[in-house]
C-alpha positions as CSV (number, residue, x, y, z in Angstrom):
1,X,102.1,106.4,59.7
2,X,102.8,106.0,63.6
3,X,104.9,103.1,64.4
4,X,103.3,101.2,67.5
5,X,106.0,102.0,70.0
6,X,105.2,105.7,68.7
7,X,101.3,105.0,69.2
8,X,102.0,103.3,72.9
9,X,104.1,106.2,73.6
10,X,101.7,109.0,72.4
11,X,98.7,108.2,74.3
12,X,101.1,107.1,77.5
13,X,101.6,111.0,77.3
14,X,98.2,112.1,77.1
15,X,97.6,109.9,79.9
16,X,100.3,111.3,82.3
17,X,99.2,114.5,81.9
18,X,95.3,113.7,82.8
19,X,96.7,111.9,85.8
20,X,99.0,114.5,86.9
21,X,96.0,116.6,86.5
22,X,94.0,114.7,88.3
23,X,95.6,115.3,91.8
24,X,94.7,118.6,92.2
25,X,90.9,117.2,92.5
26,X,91.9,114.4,94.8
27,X,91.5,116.8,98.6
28,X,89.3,115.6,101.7
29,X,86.4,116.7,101.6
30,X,85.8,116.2,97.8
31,X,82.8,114.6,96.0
32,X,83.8,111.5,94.2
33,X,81.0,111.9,91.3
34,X,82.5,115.5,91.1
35,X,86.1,114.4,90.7
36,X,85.2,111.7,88.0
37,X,83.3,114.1,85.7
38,X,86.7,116.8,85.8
39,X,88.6,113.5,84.9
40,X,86.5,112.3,82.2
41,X,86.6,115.9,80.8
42,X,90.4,116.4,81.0
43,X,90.5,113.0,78.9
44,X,87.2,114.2,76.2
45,X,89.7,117.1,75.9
46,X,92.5,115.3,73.8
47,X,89.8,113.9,71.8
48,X,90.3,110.3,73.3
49,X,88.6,107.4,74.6
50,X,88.2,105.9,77.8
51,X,89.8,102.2,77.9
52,X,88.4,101.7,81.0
53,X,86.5,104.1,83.5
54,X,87.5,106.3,85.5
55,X,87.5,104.2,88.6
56,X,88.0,105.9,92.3
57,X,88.3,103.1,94.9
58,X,87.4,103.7,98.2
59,X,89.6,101.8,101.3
60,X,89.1,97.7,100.7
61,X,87.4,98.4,97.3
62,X,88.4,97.6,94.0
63,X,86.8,98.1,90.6
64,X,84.4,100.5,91.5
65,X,83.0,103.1,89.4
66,X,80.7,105.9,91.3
67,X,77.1,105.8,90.4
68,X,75.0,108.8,88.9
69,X,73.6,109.9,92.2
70,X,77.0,108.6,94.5
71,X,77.3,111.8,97.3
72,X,80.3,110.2,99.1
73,X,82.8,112.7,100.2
74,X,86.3,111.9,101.4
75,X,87.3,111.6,104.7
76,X,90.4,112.1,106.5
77,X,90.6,108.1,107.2
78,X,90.1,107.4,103.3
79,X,92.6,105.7,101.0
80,X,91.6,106.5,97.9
81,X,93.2,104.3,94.3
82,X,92.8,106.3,90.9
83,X,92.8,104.0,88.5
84,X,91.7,104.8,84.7
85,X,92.8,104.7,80.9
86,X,92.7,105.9,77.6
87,X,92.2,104.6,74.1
88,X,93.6,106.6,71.0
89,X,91.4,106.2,68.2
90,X,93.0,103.7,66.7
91,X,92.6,101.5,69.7
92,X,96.1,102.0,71.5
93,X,95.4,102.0,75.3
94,X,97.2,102.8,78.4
95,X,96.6,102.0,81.8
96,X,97.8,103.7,85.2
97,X,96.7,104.0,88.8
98,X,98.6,105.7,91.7
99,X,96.9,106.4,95.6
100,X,96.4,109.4,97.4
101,X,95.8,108.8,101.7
102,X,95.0,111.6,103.7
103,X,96.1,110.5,106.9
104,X,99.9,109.7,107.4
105,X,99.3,106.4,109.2
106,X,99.1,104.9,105.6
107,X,102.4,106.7,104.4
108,X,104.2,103.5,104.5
109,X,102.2,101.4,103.2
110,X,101.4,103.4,100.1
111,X,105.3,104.1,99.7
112,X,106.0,100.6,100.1
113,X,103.6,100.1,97.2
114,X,104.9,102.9,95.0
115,X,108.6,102.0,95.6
116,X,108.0,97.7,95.2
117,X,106.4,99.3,91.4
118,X,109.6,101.4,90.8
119,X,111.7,98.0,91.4
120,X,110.1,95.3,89.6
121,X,109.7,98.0,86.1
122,X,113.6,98.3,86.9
123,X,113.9,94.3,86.9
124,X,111.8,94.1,83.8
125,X,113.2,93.5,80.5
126,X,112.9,92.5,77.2
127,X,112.4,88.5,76.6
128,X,112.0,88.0,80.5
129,X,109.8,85.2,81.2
130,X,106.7,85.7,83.7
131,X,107.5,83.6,86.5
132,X,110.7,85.8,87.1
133,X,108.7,88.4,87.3
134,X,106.2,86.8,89.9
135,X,109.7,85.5,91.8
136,X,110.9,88.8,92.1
137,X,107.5,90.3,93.3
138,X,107.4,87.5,96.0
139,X,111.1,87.9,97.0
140,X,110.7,91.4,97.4
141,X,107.5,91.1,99.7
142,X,108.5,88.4,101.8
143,X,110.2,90.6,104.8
144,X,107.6,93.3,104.6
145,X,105.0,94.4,107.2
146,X,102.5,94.3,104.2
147,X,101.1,92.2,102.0
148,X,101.0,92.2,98.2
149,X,97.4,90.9,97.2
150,X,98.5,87.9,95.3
151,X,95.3,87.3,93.0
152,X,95.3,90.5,91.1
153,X,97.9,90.9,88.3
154,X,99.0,93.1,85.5
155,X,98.1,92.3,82.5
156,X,99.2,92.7,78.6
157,X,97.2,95.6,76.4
158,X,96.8,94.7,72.4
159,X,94.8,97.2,70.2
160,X,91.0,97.4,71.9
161,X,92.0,94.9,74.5
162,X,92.7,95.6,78.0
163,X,93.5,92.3,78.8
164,X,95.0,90.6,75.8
165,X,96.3,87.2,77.3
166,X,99.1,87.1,79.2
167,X,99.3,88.2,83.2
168,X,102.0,89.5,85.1
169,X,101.5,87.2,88.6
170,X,102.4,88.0,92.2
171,X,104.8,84.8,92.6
172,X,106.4,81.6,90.4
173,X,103.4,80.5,88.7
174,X,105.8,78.3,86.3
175,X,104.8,80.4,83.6
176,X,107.4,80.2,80.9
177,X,105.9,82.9,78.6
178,X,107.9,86.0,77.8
179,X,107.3,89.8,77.5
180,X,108.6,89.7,73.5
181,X,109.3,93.0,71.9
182,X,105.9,94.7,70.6
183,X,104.2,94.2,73.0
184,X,102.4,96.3,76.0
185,X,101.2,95.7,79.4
186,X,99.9,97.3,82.0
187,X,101.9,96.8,85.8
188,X,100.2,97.1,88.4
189,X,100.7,96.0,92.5
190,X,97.7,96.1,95.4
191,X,99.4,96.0,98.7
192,X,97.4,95.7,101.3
193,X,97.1,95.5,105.3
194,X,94.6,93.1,105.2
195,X,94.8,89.0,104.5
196,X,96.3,89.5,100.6
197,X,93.4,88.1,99.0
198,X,90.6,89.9,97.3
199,X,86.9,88.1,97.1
200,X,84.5,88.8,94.5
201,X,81.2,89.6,94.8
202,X,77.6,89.2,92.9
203,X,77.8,92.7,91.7
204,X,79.6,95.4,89.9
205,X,78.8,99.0,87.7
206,X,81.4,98.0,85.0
207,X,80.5,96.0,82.0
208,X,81.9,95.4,78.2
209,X,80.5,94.1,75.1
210,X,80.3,90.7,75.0
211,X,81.6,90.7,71.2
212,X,79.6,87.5,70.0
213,X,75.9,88.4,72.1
214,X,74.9,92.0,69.8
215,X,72.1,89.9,67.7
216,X,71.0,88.5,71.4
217,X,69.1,91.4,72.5
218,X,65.2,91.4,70.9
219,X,64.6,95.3,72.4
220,X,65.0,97.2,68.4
221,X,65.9,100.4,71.1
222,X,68.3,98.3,73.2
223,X,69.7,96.4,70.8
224,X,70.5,100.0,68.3
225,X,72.5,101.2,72.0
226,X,74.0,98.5,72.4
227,X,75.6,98.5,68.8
228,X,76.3,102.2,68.9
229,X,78.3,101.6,72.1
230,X,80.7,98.5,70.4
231,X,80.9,100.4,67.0
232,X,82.5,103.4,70.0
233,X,84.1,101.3,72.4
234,X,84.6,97.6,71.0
235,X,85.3,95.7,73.9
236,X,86.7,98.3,75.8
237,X,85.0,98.3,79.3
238,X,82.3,101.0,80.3
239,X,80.3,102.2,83.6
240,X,77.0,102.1,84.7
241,X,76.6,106.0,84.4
242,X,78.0,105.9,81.0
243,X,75.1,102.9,79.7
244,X,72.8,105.3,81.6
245,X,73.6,108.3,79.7
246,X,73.4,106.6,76.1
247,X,70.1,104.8,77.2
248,X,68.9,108.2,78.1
249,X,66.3,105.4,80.3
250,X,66.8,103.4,83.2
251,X,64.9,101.0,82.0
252,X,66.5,100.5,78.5
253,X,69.7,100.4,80.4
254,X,68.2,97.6,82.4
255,X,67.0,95.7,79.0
256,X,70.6,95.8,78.0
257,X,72.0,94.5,81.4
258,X,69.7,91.6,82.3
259,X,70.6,90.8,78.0
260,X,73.5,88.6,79.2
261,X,75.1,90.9,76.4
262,X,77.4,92.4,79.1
263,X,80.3,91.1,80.7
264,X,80.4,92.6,84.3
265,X,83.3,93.4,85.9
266,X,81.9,92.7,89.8
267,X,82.9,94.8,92.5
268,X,86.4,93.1,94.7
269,X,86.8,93.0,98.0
270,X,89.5,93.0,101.0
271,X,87.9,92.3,104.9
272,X,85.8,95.3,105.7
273,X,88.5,97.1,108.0
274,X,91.1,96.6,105.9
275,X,92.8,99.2,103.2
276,X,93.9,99.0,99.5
277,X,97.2,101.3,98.3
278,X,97.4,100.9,94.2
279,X,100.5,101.5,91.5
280,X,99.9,100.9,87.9
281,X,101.8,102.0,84.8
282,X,102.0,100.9,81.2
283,X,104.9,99.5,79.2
284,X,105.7,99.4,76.1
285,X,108.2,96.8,75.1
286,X,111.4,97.7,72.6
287,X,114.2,95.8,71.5
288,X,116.5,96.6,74.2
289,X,114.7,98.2,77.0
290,X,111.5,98.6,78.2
291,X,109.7,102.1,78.0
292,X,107.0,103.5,80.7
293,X,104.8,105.4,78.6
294,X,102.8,106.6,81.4
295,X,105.3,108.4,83.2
């Protein structure tokens, strides 16, 4: 039987290949819906689940997963964030993101990023309290021509949860809690060359299984879906395009939004002209070190 560093570490693996993988199909000119279905496939292929969808974030956009009939193609001026994860069967998850820019303008901003990531996974160790973290992060961004986006955080991972408690924050929030040995979580920074505050809007195209709400639902067709899709995923997050696809109806797919069975996960927002970069990788916690499994 797999210990759970062993589990953490196994489907880290699977998910550093997908992502390295994934970068070939990141080019300008390139479909998005195109580049998620080769994604989803490359991660169907070790016989795995998604813990969260494959998400491709456009610019000032976060949490965004492209839509069944989505014909955007990228452009020169894009920045794009891949952000996805996987879930072994036995509900171990990792979580990783990294940006590709095709235009060199946002080379330092997206290195600034990717290095700032690098530093604060060095900094981290076992039994270090949260607000060191957040003092680091804030120390580190306070001479720099960009800003770290300071309401987005990591987050811990537990078995079927993507967010199992405690948050990794941008600066001192006083929080006294410690990453303990066992555990997971998933780093991530959002640096940004906008005001360093996302907003969050009415909508979104992720949802997850409001665990308590399966009974709520009086559709016998919606309701069986909606079951199938928990008994799958727990509360593991899914698309739009994916409820879609086991609806095999718009309109039961609809029945099972407007439920109030979902949770959404609304679509985030920087100022229009503004751009995103995005670095995320998942730790597992030992005794005397900390391990990235994703990379």
């Amino acid at each position: 039987m797999k210990t759970t560093k062993q589990a953490y570490i196994e489907i880290g693996k699977k998910h550093k290949i997908v992502k390295e993988k994934s970068k070939e199909y990141i080019k300008e000119g390139a479909n998005l819906l195109e580049i998620t279905k080769k994604i989803e496939q490359d991660i169907k292929d070790f016989d795995v689940l998604e813990s969260f969808p494959v998400e491709l974030q456009l610019n000032n956009i976060v949490h965004y997963a492209v839509e069944a009939n989505d014909k955007t193609i990228l452009t020169k001026d894009d920045v794009i964030k891949i952000d996805f994860g996987l879930a072994s069967k036995e509900g171990y998850l990792s979580d990783a993101a990294y940006t590709i820019y095709f235009d060199e303008k946002y080379k330092q901003m997206t290195d600034l990023c990717k290095d700032a990531l690098e530093s604060v996974l060095k900094y981290i160790k076992p039994n270090i309290s949260l607000s060191k973290i957040g003092s680091f992060l804030k120390n580190y961004f306070s001479n720099k021509p960009y800003k770290l986006i300071k309401n987005l955080e990591g987050h811990q991972l537990d078995i079927w949860k993507l967010h199992a408690g405690k948050t990794i924050p941008s600066y001192n929030n006083l929080d006294l809690r410690e990453m303990k040995a066992g555990e997971a979580y998933a780093v991530e920074l959002f640096v940004t060359d906008g005001d360093g505050y996302i907003t969050s809007s009415n909508n979104g195209n992720i949802f997850s299984v409001i665990e308590k709400s399966l009974f709520n639902i009086r559709d016998f067709n919606a309701r069986k879906i909606l079951k199938n899709i928990y008994q799958e995923r727990k509360t593991l997050p899914f698309s739009k395009r994916y409820l879609l696809e086991k609806s095999k109806s718009s309109l039961t797919a609809k029945k099972i939004i407007d439920s109030k069975c979902l949770h959404l996960y609304p679509f985030l927002k920087e100022r229009k002209e503004a751009k995103i970069v995005q670095f995320e990788e998942t730790i597992f916690v030992d005794e005397d070190k900390i391990i990235i499994t994703t990379k």
